[in-house]
Every structure is written in structure tokens, then in C-alpha cells.
C-alpha positions as CSV (number, residue, x, y, z in Angstrom):
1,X,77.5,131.3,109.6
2,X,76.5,130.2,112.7
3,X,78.7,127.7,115.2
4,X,77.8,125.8,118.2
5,X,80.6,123.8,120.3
6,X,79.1,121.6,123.2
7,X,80.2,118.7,125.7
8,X,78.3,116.6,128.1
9,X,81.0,116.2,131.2
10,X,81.1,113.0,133.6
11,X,80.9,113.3,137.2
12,X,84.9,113.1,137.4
13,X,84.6,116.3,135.3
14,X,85.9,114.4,132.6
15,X,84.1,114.7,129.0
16,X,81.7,112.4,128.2
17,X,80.7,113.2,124.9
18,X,81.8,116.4,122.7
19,X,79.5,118.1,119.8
20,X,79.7,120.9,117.2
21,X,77.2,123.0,115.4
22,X,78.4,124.7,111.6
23,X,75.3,126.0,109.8
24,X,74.3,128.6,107.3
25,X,71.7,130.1,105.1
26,X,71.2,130.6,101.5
27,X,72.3,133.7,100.2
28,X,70.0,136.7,100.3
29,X,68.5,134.9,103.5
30,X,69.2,136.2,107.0
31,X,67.3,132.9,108.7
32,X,68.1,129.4,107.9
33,X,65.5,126.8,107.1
34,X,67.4,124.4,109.0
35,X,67.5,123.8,112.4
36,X,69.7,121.4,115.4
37,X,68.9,120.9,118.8
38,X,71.0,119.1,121.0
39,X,69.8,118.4,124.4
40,X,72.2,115.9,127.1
41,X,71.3,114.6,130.7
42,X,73.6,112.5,132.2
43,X,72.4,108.9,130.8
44,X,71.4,110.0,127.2
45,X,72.2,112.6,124.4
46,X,69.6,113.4,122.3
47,X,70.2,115.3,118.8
48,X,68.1,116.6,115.9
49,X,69.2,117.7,112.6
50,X,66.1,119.3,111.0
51,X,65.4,120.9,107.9
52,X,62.4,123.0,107.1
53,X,61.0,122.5,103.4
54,X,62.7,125.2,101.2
55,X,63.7,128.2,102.7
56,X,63.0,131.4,104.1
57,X,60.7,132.3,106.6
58,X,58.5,129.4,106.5
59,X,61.2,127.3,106.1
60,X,62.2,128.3,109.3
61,X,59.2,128.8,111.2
62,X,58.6,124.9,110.7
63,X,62.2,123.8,111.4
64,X,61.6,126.2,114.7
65,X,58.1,124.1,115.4
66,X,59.8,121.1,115.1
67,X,62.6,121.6,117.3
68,X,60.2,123.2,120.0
69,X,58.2,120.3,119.9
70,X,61.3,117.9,120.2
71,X,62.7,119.6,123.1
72,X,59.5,119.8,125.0
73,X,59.4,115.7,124.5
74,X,63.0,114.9,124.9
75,X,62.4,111.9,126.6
76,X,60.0,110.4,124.3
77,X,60.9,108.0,122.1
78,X,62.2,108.6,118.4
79,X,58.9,107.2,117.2
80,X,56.6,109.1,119.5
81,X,58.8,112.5,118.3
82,X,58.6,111.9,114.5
83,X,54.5,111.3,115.0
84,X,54.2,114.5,118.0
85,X,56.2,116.7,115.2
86,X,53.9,115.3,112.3
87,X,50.5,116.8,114.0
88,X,52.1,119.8,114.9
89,X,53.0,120.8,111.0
90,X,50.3,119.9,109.2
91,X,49.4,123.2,108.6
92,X,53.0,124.7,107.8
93,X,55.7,123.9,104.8
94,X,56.5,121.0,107.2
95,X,60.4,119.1,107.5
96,X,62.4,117.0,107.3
97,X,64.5,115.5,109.9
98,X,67.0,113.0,111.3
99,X,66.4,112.5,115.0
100,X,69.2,110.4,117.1
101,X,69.9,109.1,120.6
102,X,72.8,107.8,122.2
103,X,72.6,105.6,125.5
104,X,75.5,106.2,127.6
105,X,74.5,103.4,129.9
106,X,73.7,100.6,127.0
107,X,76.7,102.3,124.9
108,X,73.4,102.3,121.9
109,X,72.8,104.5,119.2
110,X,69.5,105.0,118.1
111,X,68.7,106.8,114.8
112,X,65.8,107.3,112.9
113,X,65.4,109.6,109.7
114,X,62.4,110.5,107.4
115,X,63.6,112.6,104.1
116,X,67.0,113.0,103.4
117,X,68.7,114.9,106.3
118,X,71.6,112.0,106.0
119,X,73.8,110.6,108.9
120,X,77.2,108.5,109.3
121,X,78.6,107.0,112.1
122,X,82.6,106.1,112.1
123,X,83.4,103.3,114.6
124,X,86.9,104.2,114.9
125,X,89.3,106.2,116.1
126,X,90.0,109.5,113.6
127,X,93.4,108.3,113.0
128,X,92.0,104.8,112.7
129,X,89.4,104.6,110.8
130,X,88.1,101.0,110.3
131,X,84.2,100.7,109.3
132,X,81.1,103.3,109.2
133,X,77.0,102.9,109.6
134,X,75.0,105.0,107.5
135,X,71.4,105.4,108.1
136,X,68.2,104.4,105.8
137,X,66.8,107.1,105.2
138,X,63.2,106.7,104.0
139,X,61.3,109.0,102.5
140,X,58.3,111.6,103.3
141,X,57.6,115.3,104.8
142,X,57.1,115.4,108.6
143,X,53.7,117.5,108.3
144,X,52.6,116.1,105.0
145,X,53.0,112.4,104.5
146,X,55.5,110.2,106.3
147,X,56.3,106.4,105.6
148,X,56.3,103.8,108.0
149,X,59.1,104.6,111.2
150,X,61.8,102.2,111.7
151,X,64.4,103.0,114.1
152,X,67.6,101.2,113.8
153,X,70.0,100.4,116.7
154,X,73.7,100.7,116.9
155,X,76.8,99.6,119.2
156,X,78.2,103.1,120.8
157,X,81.9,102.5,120.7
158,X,85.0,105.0,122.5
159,X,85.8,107.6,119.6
160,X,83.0,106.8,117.6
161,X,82.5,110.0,115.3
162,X,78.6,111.0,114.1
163,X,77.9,113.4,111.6
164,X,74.8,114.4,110.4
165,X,74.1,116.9,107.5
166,X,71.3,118.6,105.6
167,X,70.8,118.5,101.5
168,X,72.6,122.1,102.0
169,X,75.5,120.1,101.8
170,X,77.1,117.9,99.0
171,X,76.2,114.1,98.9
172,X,79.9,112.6,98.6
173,X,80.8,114.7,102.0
174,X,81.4,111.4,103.5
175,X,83.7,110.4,101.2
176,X,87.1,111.4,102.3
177,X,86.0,113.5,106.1
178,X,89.2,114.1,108.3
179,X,88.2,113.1,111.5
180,X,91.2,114.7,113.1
181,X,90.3,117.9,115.3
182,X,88.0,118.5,117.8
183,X,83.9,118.2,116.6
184,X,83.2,122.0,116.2
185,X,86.4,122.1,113.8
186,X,85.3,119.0,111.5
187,X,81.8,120.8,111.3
188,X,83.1,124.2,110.3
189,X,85.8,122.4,107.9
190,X,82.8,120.0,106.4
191,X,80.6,123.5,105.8
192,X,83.1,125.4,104.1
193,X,84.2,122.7,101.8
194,X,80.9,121.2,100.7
195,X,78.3,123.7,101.3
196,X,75.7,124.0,98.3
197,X,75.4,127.6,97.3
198,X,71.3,126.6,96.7
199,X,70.1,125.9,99.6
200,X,70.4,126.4,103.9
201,X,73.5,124.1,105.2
202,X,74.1,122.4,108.9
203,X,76.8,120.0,109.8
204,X,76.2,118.3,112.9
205,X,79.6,116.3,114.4
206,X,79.3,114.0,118.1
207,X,82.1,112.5,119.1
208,X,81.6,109.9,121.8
209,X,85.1,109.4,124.4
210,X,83.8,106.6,126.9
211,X,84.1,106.5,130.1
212,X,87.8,107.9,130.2
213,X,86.8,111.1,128.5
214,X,90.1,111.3,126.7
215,X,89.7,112.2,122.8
216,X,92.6,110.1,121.2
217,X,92.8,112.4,118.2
């Protein structure tokens, strides 16, 4: 298993926005299929959850083309990503992937997915939670055959919780998620608990704090 904890910090040194990383691959595999990139600047967080069709080597190699090619466009837009990845995979097992970016000077979320890397965003506090967004996911293979892109829009609210996650994990993770904790602990809890045993897992948790930076959970 693999972890990755992150924050973006505010000029007052105070954090912005904190992130963690859980994945994992099948077993018998030493490289996972899936694949995250996470990449901040001061205005904007930008975050892909990708997942490489199948597993294995190949698997991998086009999760690891994908994220390349997302990085080297960061500030592209979700459309223009999608599409960039697209040409780049035609010729591989192709992915995949759930693409996001939060707007720290609108307070926006803007998500986008094509297959079924699925993603939920909490607008509440973890001890308060009130209401949740989950994103459309429409179907298609980045590389192979997407559908139309549609990106939809969101208000970015103090405590708001994101989690993303691969079909490594269980549908109903959602369900019942203890947003208590700090990110990188809800993403290693949300692995170990509903990790498939079939397939490559990652668990992707953002946790928004405002402009105070104080995580209230």
C-alpha cells in the first residue's frame, strides 16, 4: 500500500486545502493500474483519480501516460485534458478517469468524469454532515471511445470533504464514511475497509478549510 498526505498552505502559512493518497494493487501485482496526481498553485487545486483498463503492466503504463499528460497541461481545462489524454492512448489499454478542479478564488468545484472512477463531495462539516454532490459519471474508455464531455460546477464551501475512488473499491463506500480525522487517515481507513480483493484500489480524500485554514474536525 502506498500513502500520500498533502496540503496547499496560504500566505499566513495557514492551510488552505489538505489531501491524502491510500492506494494499492491486486495481489500478485507489484504496480498498480491506477494512478492520482495532485498538482496545487496558489489559486487552483487540480486532482486526477485515474485508472488504467485492467491491470498489470499495461494497466499501468496507460494510467502513467495519462497522468503525464495531465500534469504537463495542468492549466488546461477539464475538457481540453479528457480530449489531450484521449490522442495520447489510442494505441495503449487506455483509462478511465475522474479529473477535478477546485477554484479557491470563485470557491467552485469543477468535476468531470468518463467511466466509473466515482466521486462525492460532503458540504458539511465531518461532525455535521448535512447534504452531498455525487458526480454523473458517463460512460467510455479515454483511448478508445469517449461520450460527449460535460463538466458540472459546484459551490466550494469551508469543510467541504471530496472523495474520489476507483472500482478497486466497493460501490456503497459512501454510505456510512466517517469524516472525522485528518484526509490521509479517511483514505487509508476507506482502503482497508472496502478494498476489492479483484482489482487495483485508490482512495483520494480533499478537504477544503477556507480562508481560516482551521479544520473543525
Amino acid at each position: 500500500m502506498k500513502t500520500s498526505p498533502g496540503r496547499l498552505v496560504g500566505s499566513d502559512g495557514r492551510n488552505v486545502m489538505t489531501w491524502g493518497v491510500a492506494m494499492a494493487p491486486i495481489k500478485h501485482e507489484t504496480e498498480s493500474g491506477d494512478a492520482c496526481l495532485v498538482k496545487a498553485s496558489p489559486d487552483a487545486v487540480l486532482i486526477a483519480a485515474i485508472d488504467g483498463a485492467g491491470h498489470g503492466i499495461e494497466a499501468a503504463t496507460a494510467a502513467r501516460i495519462a497522468e503525464a499528460t495531465i500534469s504537463a497541461h495542468a492549466d488546461e481545462s477539464l475538457m481540453s485534458l479528457v480530449l489531450r489524454c484521449h490522442e495520447r492512448l489510442r494505441n495503449t489499454r487506455g483509462v478511465v478517469m475522474t479529473l477535478v478542479d477546485c477554484d479557491l478564488r470563485e470557491r467552485t468545484l469543477t468535476w468531470l468524469g468518463v467511466g466509473n472512477v466515482d466521486a462525492v463531495l460532503w458540504h458539511a462539516r465531518p461532525t455535521e454532515r448535512v447534504a452531498a454532490d455525487r458526480i454523473i459519471l458517463r460512460g467510455g474508455v479515454v483511448g478508445y471511445q469517449i461520450p460527449a464531455l460535460r463538466a458540472e460546477v459546484l459551490p466550494l464551501r469551508m469543510c467541504d470533504t471530496l472523495i474520489m475512488a476507483t472500482d478497486g473499491i466497493q460501490e456503497h463506500f459512501a454510505d456510512h464514511v466517517p469524516l472525522i480525522g485528518e484526509p490521509q487517515v479517511i483514505a487509508d481507513r476507506l482502503l482497508a475497509q472496502h478494498r476489492k480483493e479483484t482489482d487495483d484500489a485508490l482512495v483520494v480524500v480533499m478537504r477544503y478549510l477556507g480562508d481560516d485554514g482551521r479544520d473543525r474536525s
